[in-house]
N, CA, C and O atoms as CSV, one atom per row, in Angstrom:
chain,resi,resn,atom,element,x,y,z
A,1,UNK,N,N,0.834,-1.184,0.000
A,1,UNK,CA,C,0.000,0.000,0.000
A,1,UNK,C,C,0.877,1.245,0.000
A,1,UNK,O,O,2.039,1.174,0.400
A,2,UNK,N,N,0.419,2.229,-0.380
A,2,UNK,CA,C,1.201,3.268,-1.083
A,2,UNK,C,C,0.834,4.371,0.674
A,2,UNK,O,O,-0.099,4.453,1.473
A,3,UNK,N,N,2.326,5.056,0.501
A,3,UNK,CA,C,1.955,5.972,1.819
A,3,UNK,C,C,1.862,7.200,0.962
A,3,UNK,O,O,2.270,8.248,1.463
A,4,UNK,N,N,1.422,7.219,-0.160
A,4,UNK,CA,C,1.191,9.162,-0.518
A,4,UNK,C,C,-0.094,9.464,-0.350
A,4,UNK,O,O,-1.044,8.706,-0.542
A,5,UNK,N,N,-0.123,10.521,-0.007
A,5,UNK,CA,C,-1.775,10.970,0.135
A,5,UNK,C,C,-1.739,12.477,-0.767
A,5,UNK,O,O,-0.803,13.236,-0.514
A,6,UNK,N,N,-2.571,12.816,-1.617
A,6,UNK,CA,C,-2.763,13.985,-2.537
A,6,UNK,C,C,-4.008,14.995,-1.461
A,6,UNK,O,O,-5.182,14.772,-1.165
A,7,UNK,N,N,-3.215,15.946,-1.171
A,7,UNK,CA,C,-4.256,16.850,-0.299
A,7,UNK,C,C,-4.208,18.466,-0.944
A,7,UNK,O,O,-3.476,19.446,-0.804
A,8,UNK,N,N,-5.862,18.003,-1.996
A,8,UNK,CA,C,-6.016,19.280,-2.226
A,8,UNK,C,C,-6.520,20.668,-1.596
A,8,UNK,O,O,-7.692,20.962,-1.833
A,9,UNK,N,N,-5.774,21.530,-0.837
A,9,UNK,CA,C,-6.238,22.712,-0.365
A,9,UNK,C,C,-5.348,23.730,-0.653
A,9,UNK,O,O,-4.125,23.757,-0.797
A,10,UNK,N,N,-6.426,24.756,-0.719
A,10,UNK,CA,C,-5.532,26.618,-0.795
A,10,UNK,C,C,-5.581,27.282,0.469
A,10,UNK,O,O,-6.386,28.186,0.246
A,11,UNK,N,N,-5.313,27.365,1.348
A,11,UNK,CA,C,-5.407,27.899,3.099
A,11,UNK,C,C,-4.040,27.081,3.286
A,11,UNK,O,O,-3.947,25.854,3.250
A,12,UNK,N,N,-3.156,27.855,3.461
A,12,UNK,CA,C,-2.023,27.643,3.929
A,12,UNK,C,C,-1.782,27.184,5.192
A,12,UNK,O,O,-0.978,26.272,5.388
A,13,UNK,N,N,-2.598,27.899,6.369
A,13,UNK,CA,C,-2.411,27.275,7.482
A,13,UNK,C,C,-3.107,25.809,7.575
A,13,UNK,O,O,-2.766,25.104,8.525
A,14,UNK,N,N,-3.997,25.338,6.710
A,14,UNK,CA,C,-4.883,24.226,6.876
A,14,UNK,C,C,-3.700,23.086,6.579
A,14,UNK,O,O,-3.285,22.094,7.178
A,15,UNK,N,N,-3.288,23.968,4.961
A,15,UNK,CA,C,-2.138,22.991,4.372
A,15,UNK,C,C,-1.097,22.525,5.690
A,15,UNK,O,O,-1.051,21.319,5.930
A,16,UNK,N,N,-0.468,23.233,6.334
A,16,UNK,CA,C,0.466,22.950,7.412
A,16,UNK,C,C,-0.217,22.194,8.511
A,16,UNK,O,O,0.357,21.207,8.973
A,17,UNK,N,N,-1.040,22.451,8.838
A,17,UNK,CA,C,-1.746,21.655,9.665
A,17,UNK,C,C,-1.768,20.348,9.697
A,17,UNK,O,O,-1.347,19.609,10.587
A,18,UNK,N,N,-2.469,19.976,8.309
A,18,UNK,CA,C,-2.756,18.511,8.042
A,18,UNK,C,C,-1.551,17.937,7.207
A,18,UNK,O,O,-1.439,16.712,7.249
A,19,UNK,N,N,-0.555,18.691,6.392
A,19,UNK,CA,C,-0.002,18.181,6.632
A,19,UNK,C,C,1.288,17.463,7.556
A,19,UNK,O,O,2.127,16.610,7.263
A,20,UNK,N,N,1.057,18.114,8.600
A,20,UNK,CA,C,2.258,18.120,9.820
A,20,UNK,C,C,1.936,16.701,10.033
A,20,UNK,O,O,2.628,15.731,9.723
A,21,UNK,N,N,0.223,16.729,10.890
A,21,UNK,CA,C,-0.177,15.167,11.353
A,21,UNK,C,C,-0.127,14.396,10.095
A,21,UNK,O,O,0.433,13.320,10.299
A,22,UNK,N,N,-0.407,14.507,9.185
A,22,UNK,CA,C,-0.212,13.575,8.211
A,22,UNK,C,C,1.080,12.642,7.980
A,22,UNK,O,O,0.968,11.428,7.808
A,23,UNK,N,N,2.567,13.451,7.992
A,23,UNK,CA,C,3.479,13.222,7.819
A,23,UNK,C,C,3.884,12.388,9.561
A,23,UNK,O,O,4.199,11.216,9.771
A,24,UNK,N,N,3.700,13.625,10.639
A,24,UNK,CA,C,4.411,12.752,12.013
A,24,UNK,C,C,3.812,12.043,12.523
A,24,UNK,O,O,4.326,11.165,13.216
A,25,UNK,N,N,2.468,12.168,12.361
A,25,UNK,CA,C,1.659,10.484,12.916
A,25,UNK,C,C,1.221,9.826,12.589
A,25,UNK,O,O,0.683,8.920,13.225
A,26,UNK,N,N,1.266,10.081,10.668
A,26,UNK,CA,C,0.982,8.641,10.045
A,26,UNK,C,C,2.064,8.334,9.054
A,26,UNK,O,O,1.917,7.450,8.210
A,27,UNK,N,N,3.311,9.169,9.167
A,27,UNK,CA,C,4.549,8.502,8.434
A,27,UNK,C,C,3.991,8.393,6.659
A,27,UNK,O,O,4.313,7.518,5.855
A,28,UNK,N,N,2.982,9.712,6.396
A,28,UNK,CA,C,2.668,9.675,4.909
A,28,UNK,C,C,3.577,10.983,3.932
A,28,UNK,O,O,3.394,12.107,4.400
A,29,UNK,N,N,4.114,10.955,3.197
A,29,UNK,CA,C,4.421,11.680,1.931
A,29,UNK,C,C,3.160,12.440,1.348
A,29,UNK,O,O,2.174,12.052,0.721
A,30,UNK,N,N,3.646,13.866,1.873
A,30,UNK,CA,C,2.289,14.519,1.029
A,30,UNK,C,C,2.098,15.203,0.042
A,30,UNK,O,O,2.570,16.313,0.287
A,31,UNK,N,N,1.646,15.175,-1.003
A,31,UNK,CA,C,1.638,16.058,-2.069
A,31,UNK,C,C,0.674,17.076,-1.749
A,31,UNK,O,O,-0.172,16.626,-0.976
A,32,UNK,N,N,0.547,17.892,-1.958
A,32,UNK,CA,C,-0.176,19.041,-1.967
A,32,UNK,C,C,-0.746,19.865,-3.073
A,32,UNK,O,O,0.086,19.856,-3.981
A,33,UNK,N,N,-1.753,20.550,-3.397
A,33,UNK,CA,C,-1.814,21.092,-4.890
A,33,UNK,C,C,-3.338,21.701,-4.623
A,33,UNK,O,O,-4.105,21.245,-3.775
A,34,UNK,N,N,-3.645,22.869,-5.547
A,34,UNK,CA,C,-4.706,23.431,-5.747
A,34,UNK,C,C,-5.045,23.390,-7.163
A,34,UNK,O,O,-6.259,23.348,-7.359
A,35,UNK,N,N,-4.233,23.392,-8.321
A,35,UNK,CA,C,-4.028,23.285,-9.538
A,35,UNK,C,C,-4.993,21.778,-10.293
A,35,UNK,O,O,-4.586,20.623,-10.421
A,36,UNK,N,N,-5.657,22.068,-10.483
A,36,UNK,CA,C,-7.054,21.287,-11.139
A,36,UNK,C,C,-5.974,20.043,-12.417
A,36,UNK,O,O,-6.050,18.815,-12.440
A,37,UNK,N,N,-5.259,20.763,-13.133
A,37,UNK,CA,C,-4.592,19.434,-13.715
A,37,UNK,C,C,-3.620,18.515,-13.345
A,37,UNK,O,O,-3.433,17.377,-13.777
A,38,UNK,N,N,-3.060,19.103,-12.549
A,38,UNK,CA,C,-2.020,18.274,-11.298
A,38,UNK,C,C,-2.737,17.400,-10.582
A,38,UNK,O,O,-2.534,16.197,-10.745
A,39,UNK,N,N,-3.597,17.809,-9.761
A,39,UNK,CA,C,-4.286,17.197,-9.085
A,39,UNK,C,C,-4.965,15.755,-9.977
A,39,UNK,O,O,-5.039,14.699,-9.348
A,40,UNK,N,N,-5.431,15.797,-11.426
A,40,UNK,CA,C,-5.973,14.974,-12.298
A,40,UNK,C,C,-4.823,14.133,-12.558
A,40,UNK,O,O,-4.846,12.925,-12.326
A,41,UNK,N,N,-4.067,14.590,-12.916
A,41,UNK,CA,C,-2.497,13.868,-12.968
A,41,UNK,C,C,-1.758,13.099,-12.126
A,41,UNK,O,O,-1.208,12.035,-12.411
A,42,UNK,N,N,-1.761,13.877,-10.687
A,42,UNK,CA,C,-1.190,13.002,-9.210
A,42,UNK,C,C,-2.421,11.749,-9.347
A,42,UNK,O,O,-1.923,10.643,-9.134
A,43,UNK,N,N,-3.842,11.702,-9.642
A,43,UNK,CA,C,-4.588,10.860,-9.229
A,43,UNK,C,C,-4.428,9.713,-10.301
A,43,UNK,O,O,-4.114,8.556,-10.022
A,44,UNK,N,N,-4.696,10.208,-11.601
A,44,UNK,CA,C,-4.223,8.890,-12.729
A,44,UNK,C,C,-3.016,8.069,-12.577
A,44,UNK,O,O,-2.930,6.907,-12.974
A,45,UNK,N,N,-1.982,8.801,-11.918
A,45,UNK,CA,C,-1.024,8.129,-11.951
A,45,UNK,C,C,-1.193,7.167,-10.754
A,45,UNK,O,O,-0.561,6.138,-10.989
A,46,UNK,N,N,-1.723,7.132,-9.734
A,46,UNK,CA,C,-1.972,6.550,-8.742
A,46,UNK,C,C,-1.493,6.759,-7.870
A,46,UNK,O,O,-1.280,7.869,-7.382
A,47,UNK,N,N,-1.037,5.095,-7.224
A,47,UNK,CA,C,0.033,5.194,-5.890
A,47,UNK,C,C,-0.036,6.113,-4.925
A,47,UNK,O,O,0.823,6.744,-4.309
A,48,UNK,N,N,-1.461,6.075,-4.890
A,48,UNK,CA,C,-1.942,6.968,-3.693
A,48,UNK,C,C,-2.813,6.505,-2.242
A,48,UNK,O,O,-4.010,6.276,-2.414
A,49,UNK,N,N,-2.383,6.390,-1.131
A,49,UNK,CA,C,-3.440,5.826,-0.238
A,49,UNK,C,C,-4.876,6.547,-0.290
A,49,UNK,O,O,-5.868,5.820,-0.304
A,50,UNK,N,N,-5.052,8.100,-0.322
A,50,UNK,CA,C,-6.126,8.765,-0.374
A,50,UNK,C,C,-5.752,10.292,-1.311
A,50,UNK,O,O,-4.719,10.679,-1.859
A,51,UNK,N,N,-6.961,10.817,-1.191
A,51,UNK,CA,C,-7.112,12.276,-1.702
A,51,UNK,C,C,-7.838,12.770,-1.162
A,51,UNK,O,O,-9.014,12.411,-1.229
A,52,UNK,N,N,-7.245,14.295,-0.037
A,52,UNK,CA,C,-7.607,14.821,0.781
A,52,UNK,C,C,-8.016,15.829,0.518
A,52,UNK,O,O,-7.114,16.652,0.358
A,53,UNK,N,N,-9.843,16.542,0.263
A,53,UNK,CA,C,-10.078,17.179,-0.693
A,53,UNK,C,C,-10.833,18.221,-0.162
A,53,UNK,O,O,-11.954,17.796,0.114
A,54,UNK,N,N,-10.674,19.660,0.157
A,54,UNK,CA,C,-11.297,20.626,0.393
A,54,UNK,C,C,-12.098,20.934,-0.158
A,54,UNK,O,O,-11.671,21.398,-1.215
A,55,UNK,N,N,-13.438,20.991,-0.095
A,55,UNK,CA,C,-14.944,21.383,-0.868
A,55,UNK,C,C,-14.831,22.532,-1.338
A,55,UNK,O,O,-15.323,22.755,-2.444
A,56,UNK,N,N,-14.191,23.506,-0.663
A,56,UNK,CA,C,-14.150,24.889,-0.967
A,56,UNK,C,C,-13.200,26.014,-1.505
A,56,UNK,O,O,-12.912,27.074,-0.948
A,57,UNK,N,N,-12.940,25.718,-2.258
A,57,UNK,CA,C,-11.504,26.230,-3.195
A,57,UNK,C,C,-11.799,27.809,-3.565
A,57,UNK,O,O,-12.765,28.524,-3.834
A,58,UNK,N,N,-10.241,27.918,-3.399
A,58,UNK,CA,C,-11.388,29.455,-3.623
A,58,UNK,C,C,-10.493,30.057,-5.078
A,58,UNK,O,O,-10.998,30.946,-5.763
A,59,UNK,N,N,-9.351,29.550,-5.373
A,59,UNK,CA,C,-8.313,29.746,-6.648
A,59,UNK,C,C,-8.595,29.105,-7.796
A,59,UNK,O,O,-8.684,29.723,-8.857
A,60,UNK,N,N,-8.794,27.592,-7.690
A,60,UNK,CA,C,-8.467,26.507,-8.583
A,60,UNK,C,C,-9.647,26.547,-10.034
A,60,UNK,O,O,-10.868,26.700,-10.031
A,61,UNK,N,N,-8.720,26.351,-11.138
A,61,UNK,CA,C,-10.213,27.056,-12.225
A,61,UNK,C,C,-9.882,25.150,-13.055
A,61,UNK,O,O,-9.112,24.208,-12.867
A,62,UNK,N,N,-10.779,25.427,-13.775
A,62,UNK,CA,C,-10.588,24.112,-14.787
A,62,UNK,C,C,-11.261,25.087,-16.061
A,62,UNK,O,O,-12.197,25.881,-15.964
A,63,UNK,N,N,-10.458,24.742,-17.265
A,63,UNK,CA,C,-10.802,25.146,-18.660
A,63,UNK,C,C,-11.436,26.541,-18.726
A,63,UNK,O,O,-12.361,26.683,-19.526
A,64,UNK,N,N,-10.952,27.859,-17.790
A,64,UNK,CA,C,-11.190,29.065,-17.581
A,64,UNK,C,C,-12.199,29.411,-16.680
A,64,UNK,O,O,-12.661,30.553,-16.667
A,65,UNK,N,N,-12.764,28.126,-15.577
A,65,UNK,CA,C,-13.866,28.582,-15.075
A,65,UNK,C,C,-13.550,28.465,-13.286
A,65,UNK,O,O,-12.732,27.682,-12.805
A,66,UNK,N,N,-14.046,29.027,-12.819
A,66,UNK,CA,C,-13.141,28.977,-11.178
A,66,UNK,C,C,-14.706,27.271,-10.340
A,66,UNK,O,O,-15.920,27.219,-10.140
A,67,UNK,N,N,-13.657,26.443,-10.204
A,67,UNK,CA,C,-14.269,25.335,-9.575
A,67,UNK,C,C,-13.719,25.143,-8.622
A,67,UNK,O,O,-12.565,25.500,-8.390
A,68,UNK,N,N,-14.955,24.118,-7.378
A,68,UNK,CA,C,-14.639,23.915,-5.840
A,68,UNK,C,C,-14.337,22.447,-6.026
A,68,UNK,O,O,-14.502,21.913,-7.123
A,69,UNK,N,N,-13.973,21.899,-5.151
A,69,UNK,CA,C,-13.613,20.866,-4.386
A,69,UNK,C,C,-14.589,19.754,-5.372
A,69,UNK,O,O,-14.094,18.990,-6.201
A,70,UNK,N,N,-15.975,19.855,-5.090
A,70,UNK,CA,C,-17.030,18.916,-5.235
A,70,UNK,C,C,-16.959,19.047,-7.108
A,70,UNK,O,O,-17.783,18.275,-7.597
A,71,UNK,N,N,-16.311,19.696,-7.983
A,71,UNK,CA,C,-16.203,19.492,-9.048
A,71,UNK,C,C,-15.410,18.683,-9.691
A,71,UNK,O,O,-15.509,17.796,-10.538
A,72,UNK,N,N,-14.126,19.506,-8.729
A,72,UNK,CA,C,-12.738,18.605,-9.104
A,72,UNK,C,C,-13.073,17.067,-8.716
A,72,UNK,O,O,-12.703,16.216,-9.524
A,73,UNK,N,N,-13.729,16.653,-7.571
A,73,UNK,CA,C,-14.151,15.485,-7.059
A,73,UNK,C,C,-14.891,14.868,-8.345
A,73,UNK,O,O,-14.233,14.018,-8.943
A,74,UNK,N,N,-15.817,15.088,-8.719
A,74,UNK,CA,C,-16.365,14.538,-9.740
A,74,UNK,C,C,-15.997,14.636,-10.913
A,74,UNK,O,O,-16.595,13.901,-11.698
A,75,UNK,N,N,-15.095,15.390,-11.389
A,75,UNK,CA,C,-14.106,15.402,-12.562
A,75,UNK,C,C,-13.099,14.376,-12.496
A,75,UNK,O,O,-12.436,14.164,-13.511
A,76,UNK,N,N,-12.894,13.732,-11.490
A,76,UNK,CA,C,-11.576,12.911,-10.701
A,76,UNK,C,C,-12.496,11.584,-11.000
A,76,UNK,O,O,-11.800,10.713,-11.522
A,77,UNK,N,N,-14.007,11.136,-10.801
A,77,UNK,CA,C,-13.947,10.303,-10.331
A,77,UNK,C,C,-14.667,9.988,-12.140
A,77,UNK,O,O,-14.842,8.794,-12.384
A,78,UNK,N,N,-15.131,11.224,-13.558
A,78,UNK,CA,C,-15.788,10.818,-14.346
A,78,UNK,C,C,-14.377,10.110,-15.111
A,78,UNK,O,O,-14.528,9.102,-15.802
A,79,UNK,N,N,-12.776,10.835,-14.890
A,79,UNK,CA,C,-11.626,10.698,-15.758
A,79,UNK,C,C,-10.876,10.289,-15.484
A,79,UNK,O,O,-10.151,9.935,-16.414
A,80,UNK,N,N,-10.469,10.033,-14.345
A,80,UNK,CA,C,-9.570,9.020,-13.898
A,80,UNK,C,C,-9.609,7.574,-13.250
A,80,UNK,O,O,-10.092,7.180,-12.189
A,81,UNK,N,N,-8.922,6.920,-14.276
A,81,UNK,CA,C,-9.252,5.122,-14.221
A,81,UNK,C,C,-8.630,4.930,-13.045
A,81,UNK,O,O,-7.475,5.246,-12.760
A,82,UNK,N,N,-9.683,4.236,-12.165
A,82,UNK,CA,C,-8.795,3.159,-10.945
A,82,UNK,C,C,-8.539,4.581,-10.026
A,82,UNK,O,O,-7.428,4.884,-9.593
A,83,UNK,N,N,-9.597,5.279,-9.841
A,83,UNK,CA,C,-8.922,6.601,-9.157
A,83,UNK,C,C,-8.809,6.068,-7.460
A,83,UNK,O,O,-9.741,5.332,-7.136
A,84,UNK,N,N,-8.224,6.233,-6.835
A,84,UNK,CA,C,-7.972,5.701,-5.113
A,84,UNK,C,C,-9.320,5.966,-4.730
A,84,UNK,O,O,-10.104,6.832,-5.119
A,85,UNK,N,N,-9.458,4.877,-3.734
A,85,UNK,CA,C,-10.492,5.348,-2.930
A,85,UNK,C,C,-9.615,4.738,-1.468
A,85,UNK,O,O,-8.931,3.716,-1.421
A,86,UNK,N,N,-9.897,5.760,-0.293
A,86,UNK,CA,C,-10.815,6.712,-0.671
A,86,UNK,C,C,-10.648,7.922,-1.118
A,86,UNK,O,O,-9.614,8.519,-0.820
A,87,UNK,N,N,-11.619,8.525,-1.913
A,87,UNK,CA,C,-11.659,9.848,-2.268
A,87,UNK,C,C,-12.021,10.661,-1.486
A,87,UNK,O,O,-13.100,11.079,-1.905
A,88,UNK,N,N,-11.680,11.302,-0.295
A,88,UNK,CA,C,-12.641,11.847,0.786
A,88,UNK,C,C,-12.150,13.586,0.533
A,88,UNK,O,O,-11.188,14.095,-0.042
A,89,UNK,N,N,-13.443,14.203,1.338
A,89,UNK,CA,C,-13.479,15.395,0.849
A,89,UNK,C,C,-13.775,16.015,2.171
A,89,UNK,O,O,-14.458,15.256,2.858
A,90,UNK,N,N,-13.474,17.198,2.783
A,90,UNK,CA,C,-13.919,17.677,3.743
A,90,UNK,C,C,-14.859,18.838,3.861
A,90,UNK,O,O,-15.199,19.189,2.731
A,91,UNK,N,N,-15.369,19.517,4.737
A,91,UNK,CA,C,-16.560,19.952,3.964
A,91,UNK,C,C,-15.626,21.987,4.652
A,91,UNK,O,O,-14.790,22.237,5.520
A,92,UNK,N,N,-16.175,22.621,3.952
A,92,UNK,CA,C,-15.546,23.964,4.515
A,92,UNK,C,C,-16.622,25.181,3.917
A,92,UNK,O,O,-16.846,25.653,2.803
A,93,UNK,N,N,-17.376,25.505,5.883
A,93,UNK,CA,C,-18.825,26.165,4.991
A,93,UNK,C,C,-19.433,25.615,4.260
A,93,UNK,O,O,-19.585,26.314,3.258
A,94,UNK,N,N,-20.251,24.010,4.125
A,94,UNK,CA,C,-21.297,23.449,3.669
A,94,UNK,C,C,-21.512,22.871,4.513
A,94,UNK,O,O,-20.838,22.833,5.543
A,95,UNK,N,N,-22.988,21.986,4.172
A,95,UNK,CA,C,-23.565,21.165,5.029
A,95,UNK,C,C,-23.462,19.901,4.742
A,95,UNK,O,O,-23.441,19.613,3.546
A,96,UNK,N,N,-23.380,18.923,5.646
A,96,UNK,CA,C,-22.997,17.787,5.092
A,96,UNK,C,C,-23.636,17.306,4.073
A,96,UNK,O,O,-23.029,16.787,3.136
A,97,UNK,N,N,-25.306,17.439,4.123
A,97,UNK,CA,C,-26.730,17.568,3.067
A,97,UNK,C,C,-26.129,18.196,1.643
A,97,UNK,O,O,-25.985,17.630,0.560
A,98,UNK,N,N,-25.933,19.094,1.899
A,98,UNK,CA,C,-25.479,20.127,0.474
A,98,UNK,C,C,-24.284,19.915,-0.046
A,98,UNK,O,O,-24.139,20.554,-1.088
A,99,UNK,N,N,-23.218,19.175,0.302
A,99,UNK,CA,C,-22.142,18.495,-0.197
A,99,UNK,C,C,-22.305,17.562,-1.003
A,99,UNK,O,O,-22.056,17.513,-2.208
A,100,UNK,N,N,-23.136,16.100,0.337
A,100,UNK,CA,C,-23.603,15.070,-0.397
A,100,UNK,C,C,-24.253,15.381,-1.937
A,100,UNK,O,O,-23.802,15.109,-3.050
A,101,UNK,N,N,-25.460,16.041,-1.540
A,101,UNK,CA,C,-26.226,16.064,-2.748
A,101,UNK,C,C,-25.585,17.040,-4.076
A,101,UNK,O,O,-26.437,17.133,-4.960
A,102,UNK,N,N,-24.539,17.637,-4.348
A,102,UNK,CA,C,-23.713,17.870,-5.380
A,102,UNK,C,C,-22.642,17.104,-5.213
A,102,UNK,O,O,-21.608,17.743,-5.405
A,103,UNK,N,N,-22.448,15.826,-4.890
A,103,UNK,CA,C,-21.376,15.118,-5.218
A,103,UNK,C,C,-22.288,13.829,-5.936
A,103,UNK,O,O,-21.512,13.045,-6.482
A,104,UNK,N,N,-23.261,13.550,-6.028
A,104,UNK,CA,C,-23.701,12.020,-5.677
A,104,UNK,C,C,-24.336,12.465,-7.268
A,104,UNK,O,O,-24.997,11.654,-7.918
């Protein structure tokens, strides 16, 4: 099993955060990225235990248009073969209701 985990967020302090525990108490390699084709790219390629995915993006555009979390999520899961699961997403300012139901 692969120790990388792909954790997409733009909040810098969040980024440091998770990835601190990520790295010292679960001994994972983290990639990091807000960038919508990287992120498509880190995931096709695999070799990932998870993808750690902020709902709420506030930078990241795809094909000129500014998209959140729950897009890239479903862009991830219409184009990339064998994408890791899990795919988990965290929610930032939504409801768990209003997440679900634009992801599903």
């Amino acid at each position: 099993m692969s120790n990388r985990i792909l954790l997409v967020e733009d909040d810098p302090i969040n980024v440091k955060f998770i990835q601190t525990v990520l790295i010292k108490k679960g001994g994972f390699e983290v990639i990091v990225s807000e960038e919508v084709d990287e992120i498509l790219r880190v995931a096709q390629g695999g070799d990932l235990a998870a993808i750690i995915m902020d709902v709420s993006l506030s930078r990241s555009s795809y094909e000129g248009k500014k998209v959140d979390g729950i897009f890239i999520t479903q862009l991830g899961r219409r184009f990339v073969r064998n994408l890791v699961q899990p795919f988990d997403a965290y929610l930032a300012g939504l409801s768990a209701k209003t997440a679900f139901s634009r992801t599903v």
